[in-house]
C-alpha positions in Angstrom: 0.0 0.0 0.0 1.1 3.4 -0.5 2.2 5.8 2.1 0.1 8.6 2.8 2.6 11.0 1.6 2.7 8.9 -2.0 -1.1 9.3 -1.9 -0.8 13.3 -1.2 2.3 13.7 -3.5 -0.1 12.1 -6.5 -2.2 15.0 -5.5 0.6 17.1 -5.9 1.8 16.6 -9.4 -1.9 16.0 -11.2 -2.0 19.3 -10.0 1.2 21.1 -10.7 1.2 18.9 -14.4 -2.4 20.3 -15.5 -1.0 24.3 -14.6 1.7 23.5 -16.3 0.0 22.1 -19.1 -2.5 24.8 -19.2 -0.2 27.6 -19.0 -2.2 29.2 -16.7 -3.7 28.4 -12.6 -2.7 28.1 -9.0 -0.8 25.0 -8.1 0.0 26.6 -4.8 -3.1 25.7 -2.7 -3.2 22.2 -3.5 0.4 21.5 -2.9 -0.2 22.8 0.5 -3.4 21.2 1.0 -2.6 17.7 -0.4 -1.5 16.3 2.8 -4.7 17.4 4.7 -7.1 16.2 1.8 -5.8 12.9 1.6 -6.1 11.9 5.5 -9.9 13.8 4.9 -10.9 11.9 1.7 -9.7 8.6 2.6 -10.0 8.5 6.4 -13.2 11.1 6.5 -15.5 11.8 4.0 -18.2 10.0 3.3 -19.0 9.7 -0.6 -19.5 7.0 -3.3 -18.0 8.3 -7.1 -20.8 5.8 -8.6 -23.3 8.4 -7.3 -22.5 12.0 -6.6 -26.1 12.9 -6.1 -26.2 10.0 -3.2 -28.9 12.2 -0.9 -26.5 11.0 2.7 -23.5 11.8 1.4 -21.2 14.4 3.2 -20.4 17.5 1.7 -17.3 18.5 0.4 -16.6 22.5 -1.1 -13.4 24.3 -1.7 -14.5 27.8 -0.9 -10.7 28.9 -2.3 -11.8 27.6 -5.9 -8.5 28.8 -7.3 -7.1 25.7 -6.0 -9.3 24.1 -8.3 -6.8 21.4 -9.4 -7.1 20.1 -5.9 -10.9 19.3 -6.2 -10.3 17.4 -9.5 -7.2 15.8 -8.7 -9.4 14.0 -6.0 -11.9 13.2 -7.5 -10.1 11.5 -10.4 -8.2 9.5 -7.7 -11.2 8.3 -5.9 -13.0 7.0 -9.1 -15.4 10.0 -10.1 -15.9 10.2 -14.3 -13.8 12.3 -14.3 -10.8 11.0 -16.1 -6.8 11.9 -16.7 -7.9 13.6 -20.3 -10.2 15.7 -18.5 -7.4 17.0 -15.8 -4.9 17.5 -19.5 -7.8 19.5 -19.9 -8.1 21.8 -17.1 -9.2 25.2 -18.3 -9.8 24.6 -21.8 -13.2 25.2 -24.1 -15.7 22.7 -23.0 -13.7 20.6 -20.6 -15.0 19.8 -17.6 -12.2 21.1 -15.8 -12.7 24.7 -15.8 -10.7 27.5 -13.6 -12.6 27.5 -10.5 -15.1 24.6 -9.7 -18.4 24.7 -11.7 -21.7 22.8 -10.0 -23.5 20.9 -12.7 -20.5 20.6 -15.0 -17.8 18.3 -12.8 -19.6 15.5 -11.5 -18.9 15.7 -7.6 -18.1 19.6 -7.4 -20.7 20.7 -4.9 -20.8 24.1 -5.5 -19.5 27.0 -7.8 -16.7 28.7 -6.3 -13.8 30.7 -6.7 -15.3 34.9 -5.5 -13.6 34.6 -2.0 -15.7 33.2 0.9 -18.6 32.6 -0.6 -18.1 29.1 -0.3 -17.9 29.0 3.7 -21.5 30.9 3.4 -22.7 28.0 0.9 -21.1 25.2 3.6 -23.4 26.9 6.5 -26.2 26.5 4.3 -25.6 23.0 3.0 -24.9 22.2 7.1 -28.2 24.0 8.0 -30.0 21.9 5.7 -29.0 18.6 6.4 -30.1 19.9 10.2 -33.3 20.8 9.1 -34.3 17.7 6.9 -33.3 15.7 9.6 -35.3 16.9 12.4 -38.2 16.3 9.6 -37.7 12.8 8.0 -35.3 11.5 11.0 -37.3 9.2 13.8 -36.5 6.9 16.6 -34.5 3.9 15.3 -34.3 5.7 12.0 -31.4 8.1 10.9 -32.0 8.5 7.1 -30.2 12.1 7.2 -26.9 12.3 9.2 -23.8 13.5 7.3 -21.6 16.1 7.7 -20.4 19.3 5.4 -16.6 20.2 5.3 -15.4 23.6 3.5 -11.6 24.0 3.0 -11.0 27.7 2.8 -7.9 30.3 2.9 -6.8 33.4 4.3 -9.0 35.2 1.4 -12.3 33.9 2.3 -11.7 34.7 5.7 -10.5 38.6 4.6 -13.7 39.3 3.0 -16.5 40.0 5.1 -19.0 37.7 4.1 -16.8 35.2 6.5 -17.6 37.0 9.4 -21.3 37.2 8.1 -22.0 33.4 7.8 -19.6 32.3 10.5 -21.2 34.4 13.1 -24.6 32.9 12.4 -23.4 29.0 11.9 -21.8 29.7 15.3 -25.0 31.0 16.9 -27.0 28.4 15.2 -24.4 25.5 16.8 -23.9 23.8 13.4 -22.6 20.5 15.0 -22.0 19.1 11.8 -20.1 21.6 10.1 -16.2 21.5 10.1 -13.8 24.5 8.5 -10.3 23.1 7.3 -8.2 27.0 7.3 -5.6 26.5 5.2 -3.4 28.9 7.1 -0.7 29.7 4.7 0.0 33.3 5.7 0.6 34.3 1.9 -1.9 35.6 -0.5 -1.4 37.0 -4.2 0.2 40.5 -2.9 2.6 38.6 -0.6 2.7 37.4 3.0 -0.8 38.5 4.8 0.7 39.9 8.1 0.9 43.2 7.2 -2.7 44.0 6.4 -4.1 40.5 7.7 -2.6 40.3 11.6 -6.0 39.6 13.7 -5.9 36.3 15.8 -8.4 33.9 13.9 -8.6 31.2 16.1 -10.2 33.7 18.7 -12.6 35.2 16.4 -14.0 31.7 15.9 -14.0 31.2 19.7 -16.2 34.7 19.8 -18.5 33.6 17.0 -19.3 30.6 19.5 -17.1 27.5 17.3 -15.0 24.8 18.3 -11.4 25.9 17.2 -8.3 23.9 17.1 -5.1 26.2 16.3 -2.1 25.7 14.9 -2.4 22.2 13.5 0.9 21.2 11.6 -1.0 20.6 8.2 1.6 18.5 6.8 1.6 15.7 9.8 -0.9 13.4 8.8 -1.4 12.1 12.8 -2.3 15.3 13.8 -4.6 16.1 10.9 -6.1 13.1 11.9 -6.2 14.0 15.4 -7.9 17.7 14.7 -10.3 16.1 12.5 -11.7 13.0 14.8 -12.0 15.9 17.8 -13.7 18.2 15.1 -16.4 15.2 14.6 -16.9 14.6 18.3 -18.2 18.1 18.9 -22.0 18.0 18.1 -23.1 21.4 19.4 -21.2 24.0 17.9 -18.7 24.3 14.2 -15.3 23.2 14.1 -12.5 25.5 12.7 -9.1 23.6 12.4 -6.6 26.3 11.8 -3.8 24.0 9.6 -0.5 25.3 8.8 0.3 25.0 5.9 3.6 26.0 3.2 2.2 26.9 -0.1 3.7 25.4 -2.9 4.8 23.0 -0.6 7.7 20.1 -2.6 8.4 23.2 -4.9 11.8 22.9 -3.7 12.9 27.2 -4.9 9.6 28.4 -4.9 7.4 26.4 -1.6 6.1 29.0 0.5 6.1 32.6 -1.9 3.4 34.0 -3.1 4.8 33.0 -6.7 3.6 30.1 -6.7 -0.3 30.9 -5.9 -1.4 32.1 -9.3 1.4 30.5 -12.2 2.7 27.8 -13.6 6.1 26.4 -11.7 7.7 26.1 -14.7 9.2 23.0 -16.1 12.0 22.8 -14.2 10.9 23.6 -10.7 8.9 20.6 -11.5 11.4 18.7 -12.2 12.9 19.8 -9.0 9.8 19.1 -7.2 9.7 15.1 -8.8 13.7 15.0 -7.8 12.9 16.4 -4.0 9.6 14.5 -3.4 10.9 11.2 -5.0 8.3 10.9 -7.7 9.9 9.4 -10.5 7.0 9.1 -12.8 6.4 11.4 -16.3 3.5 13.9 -16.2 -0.3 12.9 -15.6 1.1 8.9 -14.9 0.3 7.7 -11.5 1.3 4.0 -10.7 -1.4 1.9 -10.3 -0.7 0.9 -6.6 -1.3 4.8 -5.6 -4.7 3.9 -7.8 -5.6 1.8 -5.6 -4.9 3.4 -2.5 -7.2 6.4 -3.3 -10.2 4.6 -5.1 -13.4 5.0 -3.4 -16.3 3.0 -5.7 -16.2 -0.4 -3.5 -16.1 1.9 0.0 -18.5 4.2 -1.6 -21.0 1.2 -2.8 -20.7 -0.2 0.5 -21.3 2.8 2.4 -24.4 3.9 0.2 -25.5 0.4 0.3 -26.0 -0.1 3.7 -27.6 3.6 3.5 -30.3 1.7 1.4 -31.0 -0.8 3.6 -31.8 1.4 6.6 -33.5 3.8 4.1 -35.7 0.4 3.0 -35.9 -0.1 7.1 -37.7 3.9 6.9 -39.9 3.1 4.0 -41.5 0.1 5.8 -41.8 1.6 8.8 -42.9 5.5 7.2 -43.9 4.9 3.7 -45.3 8.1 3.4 -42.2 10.0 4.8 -40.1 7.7 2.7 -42.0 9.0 -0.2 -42.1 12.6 0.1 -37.9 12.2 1.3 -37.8 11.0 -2.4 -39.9 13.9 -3.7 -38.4 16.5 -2.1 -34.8 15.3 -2.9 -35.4 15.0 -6.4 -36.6 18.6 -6.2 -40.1 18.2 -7.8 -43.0 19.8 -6.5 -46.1 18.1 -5.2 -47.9 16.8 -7.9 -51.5 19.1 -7.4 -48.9 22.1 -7.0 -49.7 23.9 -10.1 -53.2 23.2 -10.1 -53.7 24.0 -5.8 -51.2 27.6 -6.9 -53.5 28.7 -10.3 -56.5 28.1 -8.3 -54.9 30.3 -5.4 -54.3 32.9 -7.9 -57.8 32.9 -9.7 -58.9 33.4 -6.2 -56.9 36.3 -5.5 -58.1 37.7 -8.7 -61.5 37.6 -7.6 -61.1 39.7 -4.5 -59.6 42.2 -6.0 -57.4 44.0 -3.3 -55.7 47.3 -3.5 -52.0 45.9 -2.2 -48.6 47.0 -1.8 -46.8 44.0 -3.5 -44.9 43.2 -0.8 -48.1 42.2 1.3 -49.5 40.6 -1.9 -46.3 38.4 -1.5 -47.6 37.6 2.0 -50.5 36.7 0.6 -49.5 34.3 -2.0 -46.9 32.8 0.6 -50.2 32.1 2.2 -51.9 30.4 -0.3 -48.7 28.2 -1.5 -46.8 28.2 2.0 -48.9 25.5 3.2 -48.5 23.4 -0.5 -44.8 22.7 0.1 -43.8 21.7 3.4 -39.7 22.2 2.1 -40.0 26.3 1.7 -37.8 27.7 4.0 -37.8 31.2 4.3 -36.2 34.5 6.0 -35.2 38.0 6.1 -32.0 40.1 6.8 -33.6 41.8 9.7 -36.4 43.3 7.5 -38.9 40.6 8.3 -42.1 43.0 9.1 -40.6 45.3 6.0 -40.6 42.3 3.7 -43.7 40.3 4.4 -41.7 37.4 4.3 -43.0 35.8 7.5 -46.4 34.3 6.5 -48.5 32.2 9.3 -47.1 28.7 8.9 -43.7 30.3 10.0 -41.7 28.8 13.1 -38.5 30.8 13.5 -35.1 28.7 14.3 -33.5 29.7 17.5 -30.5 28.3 19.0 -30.8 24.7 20.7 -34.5 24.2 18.5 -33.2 24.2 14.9 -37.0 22.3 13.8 -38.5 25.7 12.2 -38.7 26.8 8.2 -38.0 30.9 9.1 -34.6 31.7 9.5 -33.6 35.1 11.0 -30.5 36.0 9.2 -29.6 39.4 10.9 -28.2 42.3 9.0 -26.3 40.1 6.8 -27.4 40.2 3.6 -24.6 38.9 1.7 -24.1 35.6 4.1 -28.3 35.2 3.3 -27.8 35.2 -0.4 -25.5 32.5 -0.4 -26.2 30.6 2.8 -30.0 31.0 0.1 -27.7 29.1 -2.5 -26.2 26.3 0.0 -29.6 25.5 1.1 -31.0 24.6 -2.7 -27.8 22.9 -3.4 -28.1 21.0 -0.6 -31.6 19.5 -2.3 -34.8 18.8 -0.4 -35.7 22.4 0.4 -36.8 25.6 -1.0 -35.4 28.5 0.0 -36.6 31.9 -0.1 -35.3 34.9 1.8 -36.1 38.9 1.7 -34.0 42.9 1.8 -35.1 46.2 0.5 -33.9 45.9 -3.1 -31.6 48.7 -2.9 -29.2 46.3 -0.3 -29.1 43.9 -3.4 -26.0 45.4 -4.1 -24.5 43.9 -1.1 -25.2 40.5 -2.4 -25.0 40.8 -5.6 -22.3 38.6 -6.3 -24.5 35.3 -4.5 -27.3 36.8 -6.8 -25.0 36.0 -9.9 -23.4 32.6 -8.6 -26.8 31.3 -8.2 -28.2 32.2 -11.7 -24.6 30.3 -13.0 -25.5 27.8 -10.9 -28.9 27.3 -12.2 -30.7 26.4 -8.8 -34.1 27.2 -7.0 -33.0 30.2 -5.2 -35.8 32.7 -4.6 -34.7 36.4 -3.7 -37.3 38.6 -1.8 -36.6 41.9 -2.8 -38.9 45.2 -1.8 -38.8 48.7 -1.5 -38.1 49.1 -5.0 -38.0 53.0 -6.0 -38.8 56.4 -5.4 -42.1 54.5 -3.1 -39.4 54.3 -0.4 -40.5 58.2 0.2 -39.2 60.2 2.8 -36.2 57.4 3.5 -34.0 59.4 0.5 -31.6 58.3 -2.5 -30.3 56.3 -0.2 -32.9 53.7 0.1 -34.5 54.3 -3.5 -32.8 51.5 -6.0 -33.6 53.6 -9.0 -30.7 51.0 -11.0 -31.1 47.8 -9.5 -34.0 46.8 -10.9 -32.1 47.2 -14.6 -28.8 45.8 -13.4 -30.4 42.2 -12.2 -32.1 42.0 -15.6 -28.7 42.2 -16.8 -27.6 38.8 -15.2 -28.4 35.9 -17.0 -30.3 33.0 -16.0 -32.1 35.1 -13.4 -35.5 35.7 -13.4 -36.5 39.2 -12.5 -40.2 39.8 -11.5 -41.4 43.0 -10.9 -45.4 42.3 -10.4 -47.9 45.3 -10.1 -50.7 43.7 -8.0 -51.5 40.7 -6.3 -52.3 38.5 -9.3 -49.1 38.9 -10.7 -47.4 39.1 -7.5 -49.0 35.3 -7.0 -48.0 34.4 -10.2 -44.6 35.6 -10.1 -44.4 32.9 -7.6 -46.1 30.3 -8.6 -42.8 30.5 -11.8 -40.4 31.1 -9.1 -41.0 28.0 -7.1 -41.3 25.8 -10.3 -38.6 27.1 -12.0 -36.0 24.3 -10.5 -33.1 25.6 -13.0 -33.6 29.1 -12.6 -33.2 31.8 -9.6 -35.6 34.4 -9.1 -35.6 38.0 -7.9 -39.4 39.6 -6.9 -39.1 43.1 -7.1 -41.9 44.4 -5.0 -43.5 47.5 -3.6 -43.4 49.2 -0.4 -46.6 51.0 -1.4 -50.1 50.5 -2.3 -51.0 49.1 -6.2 -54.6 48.5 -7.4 -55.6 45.7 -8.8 -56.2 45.4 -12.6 -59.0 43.8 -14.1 -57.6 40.6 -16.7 -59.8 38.0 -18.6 -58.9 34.6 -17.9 -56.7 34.2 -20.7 -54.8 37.3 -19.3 -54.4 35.9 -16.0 -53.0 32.7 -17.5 -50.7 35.1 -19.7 -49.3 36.6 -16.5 -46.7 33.5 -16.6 -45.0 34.2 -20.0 -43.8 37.5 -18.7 -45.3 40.0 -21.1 -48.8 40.0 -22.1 -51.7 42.6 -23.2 -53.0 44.0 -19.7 -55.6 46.7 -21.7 -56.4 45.9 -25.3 -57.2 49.1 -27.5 -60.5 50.1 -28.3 -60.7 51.0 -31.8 -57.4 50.5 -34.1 -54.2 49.5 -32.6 -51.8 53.0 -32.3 -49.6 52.9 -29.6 -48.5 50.7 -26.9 -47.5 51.6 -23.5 -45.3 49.0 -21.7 -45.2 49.0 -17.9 -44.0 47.2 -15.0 -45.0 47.2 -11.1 -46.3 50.3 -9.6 -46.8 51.8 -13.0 -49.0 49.6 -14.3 -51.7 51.6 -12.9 -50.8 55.1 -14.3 -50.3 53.4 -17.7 -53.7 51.8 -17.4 -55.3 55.1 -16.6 -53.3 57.1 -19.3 -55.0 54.3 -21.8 -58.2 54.8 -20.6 -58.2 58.0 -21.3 -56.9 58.4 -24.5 -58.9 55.0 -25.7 -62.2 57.1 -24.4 -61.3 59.5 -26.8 -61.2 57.5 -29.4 -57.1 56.6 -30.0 -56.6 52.7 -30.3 -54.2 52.4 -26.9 -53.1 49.0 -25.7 -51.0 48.5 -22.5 -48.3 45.8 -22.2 -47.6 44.9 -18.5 -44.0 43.2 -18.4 -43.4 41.9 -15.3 -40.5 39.0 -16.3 -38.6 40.3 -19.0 -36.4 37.4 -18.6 -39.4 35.1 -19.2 -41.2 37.0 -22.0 -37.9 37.3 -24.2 -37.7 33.4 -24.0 -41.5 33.1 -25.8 -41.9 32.0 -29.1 -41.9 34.8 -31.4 -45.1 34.2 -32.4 -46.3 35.1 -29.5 -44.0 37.9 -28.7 -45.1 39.5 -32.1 -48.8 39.0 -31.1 -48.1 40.8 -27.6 -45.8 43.5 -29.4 -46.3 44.0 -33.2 -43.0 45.1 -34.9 -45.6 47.1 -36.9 -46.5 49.6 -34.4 -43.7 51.4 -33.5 -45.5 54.1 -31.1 -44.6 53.1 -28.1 -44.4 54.3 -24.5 -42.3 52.4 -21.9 -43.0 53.5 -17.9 -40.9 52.2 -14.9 -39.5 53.7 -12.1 -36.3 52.8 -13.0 -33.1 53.8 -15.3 -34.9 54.1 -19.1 -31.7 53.0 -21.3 -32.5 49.1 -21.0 -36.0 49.7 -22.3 -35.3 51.8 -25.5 -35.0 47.8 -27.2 -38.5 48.4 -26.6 -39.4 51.9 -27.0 -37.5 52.5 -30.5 -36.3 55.2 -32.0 -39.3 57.3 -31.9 -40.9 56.1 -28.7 -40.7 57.4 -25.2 -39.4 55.8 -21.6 -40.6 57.4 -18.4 -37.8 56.4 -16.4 -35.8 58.0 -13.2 -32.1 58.5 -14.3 -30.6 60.4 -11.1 -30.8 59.5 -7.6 -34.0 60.0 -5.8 -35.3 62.5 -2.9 -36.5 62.3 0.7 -40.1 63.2 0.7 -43.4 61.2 0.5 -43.4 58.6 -2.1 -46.7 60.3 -3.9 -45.2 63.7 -4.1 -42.1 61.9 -6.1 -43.8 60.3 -8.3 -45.5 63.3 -9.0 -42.0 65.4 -8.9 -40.5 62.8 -11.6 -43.4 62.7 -14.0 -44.7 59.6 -13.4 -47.8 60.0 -13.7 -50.6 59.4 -15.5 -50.8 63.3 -17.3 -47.0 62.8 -18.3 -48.1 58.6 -19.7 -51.2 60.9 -21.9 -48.1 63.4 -23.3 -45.6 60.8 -24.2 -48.4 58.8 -26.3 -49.5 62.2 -27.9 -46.2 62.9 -28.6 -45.3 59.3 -30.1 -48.2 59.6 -32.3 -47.2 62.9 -34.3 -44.4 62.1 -34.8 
């Protein structure tokens, strides 16, 4: 058998051989981590490569994604399909070997990472919900959900502040389960980290309420070992084992400078490093005994096999719960969802309320909260703000983790992606709310989830010049535009509680898709819609108020000024002009319609148009043309009431009546 050192070292030059070949990458991170991965991968971690999707395995994620070669390297050893042309690959077109770990590309990569910390936030979530679904589906005699999440992260992740964000709340929470590996390197790109990087880590762990073991030598495999069996024993609170490392370590000119983080070693410091390590084998070759040693598919088989059989044991005993564990880890939705949801929203339609659409949210949360049993919601300390809490809620709190309303605090950017953790954990549905404008703040989870493609639904209100009195500080007048520019994200901006409704009914069954639900702090009346319109609602465009007489001009609007287009129309069509409004509330949605239908909704023929929206007009001239008009806000806003701004930026019905006029001399 080989020695654990062989086993690391294999580690080692897969990953300093695909840099090299590549031209371009960070071999410094997993030469220093190879030692600590091996004794976690072979003595540790619970996986099988013949199933990555395996619903009790642990988790694995590499919040330092840089150190990508790390991930792969391992999971080529172990058996994954991932095999030595696809590390001779790493970071070329199409290879499944990219720079920084893609989910849903690399079978056995957990989550994206590689943006700094991000992945530490995605670990709490992933820890959260394997403590959530267990306290569901878990009963006497019956442990179908027990694993544990471990996130390998470096001195960057723990610089940016979304670190302090989710570490601070897995520590109040007492995530037993959850066990940080620091790679504690002291060098980052710039250069050794003391000089702007000099806090004592291991006791700002100990004040976020985690079990920390410091200054573990990271290259004694006994004492890995050691940390890691002590990290497992502690049930009621995080583990943070604070491993030193030497980046670049068996580079034998280059092991612990910050040259080797980001570049190639260069063929002859490899060379060096094969002479000094004793590794007498040619690039991307590893002798079969070292196969051996690492592969994982009969311990894997066996350890999700004997999974099975207690998970038969369950099904006997709890058929039903065995059957909706199955569901909800799958991720599909309960079979009379859509059905139970339109009929919610047809109901809604019929009373007709006159609703800010951030209580029209509340509302449809009501209707479809008690459909899916695996939504799990929150807020960043905005819950009464965002309407997020509906009545089915039951906060966590510390030492009773069995609720589905998490409390995130001001910590916006730690929600966003602890959001993301949680859906890529599978078997729930996350949700959580902000004002809009604080979107900025997570932005960057916001875009990770749409590349991501996962079910992560982002409760976002307060959304313009509404705020009032609160100022340009709190009025997003560019956010709204700026999320429509992400891809893959679905950005809903509803104008009453029909829409609002339906906006969520897409968001919860999009499974591939994020959302973002741009919603009102004030009121918004409810528009009248035949049922065809209602059903419309869903494609994300569709004719709100058809014209009267001959088609003229179109005004397109979104959210709150729905209603003023509505009234402008309603004028004009009374005196005899052929005015048809557009509401848009998923541009995102609408755009990916057949064109057919896009044509019916919007005729390239009638170029009078009027776009409306509280919000930066450049995005919407695609719509407006040349010779149309868009009613947007582009400066920051004003503190006063929200009525008077609207009035104060011409939004307004009067100014919707000009720009039509106007459109149609020209």
């Amino acid at each position: 058998m080989p020695s654990r050192r062989e086993r690391a070292n294999a580690v080692r030059f897969l990953s300093m051989d695909a840099v090299q070949k590549a031209n371009s990458g960070h071999p410094g991170a997993p030469l220093g981590l190879a030692d600590i991965a091996e004794v976690l991968w072979n003595d540790f971690l619970r996986h099988n490569p013949g199933d990555p999707a395996w619903p009790d395995r642990d988790r694995f994620i590499l919040s330092n994604g840089h150190g990508s070669m790390l991930l792969y390297s391992l999971l080529h050893l172990c058996g994954y399909d991932l095999g030595i042309q696809d590390l001779k690959d790493f970071r070329q077109l199409h290879s499944r070997t990219p720079g920084h770990p893609e989910y849903g590309l690399t079978p056995g990569v957990e989550t994206t990472t590689g943006p700094l910390g991000q992945g530490l936030a995605n670990a709490v979530g992933m820890a959260l919900g394997e403590r959530l679904l267990a306290d569901r589906f878990n009963r006497k005699g019956h442990r179908i959900v027990d694993h544990a999440t471990y996130v390998v992260l470096g001195d960057g992740c723990l610089m940016e502040g979304i670190s302090h964000e989710a570490a601070s709340l897995a520590g109040t929470l007492g995530l037993g389960k959850l066990t940080a590996v620091y790679d504690d390197n002291g060098i980052s790109i710039d250069g050794q980290v003391r000089d702007w990087f000099a806090e004592d880590r291991a006791k700002r762990f100990e004040a976020y309420g985690w079990h920390v073991i410091p200054q573990i030598n990271g290259h004694d495999s006994e004492a890995v070992h050691h940390a890691l069996e002590e990290a497992r024993a502690v049930t009621d609170r995080p583990s943070l084992l604070c491993c030193q490392t030497t980046i670049g370590f068996g580079a034998p000119h280059l092991a612990g400078s910050h040259k080797t983080h980001g570049a190639p070693l260069g063929k002859e410091e490899i060379q060096a490093a094969r002479e000094h390590l004793d590794w007498p084998y040619e690039p991307f070759v590893i002798p079969d005994e070292i196969y051996q040693g690492w592969d994982a598919k009969e311990k894997g088989r066996s350890l999700q096999q004997e999974w099975e059989t207690r998970f038969s044991a369950y099904g006997q005993a709890f058929p039903d719960l065995a059957a909706e564990f199955l569901r909800v880890s799958s991720g599909d939705l309960p079979e009379d969802f859509p059905e139970k949801a339109e009929q919610a929203i047809f109901e809604l339609a019929e009373k007709g309320e006159h609703l800010a659409t951030r209580k029209a949210s509340k509302k449809a949360l009501e209707a479809m909260g008690p459909l899916l049993p695996e939504l799990i919601g929150g807020s960043s300390d905005l819950s009464g703000s965002n309407q997020t809490e509906w009545s089915g809620s039951r906060a966590l709190v510390p030492g009773n983790l069995s609720g589905n309303y998490i409390h995130y605090g001001v910590r916006e950017f730690a929600m966003a992606a602890i959001l993301n953790g949680l859906a890529l954990h599978k078997g729930l549905i996350p949700y959580g709310g902000t004002f809009l404008v604080f979107s900025d703040y997570s932005r960057n989870a916001l875009r990770l989830a749409a590349l991501m493609g996962i079910r992560s639904i982002f409760v976002l209100t307060h959304d313009s010049i509404g705020v009032g009195e609160d100022g340009p500080t709190h009025q997003p007048v560019e956010h709204i535009s700026s999320l429509r520019l992400i891809p893959n994200l679905n950005v809903w901006r509803p104008c009453d509680t029909v829409e609002c409704a339906t906006a969520w009914k897409s968001s919860l069954e999009q499974a591939s898709t994020p959302s973002a639900l741009i919603l009102t702090r004030q009121a918004t009346r409810h528009q009248e819609r035949t049922v065809r319109g209602i059903k419309d609602i869903q494609r994300g465009g569709y004719i709100l108020l058809e014209a009267e007489t001959r088609l003229e001009a179109i005004v397109i609007a979104t959210g709150s000024e729905v209603e003023p287009a509505v009234e402008a129309a309603v004028e004009l069509n009374g005196r005899g002009l052929g005015i048809r409004v557009v509401s848009m509330p998923c541009l995102d949605i609408f755009e990916s319609q057949p064109v057919k239908y896009q044509e019916e909704v919007l005729p390239r023929t009638v170029e009078a148009r009027v776009v409306i929206e509280a919000g930066v007009s450049a995005p919407w001239y695609k719509y407006a043309g040349r010779e149309g008009r868009v009613l947007g806000i582009d400066r920051f806003g004003e503190s006063a009431p929200g009525k008077e701004l609207f009035t104060y930026f011409n939004l307004t019905k009067e100014r919707v009546v000009q720009a039509v006029e106007e459109v149609l001399e020209t």
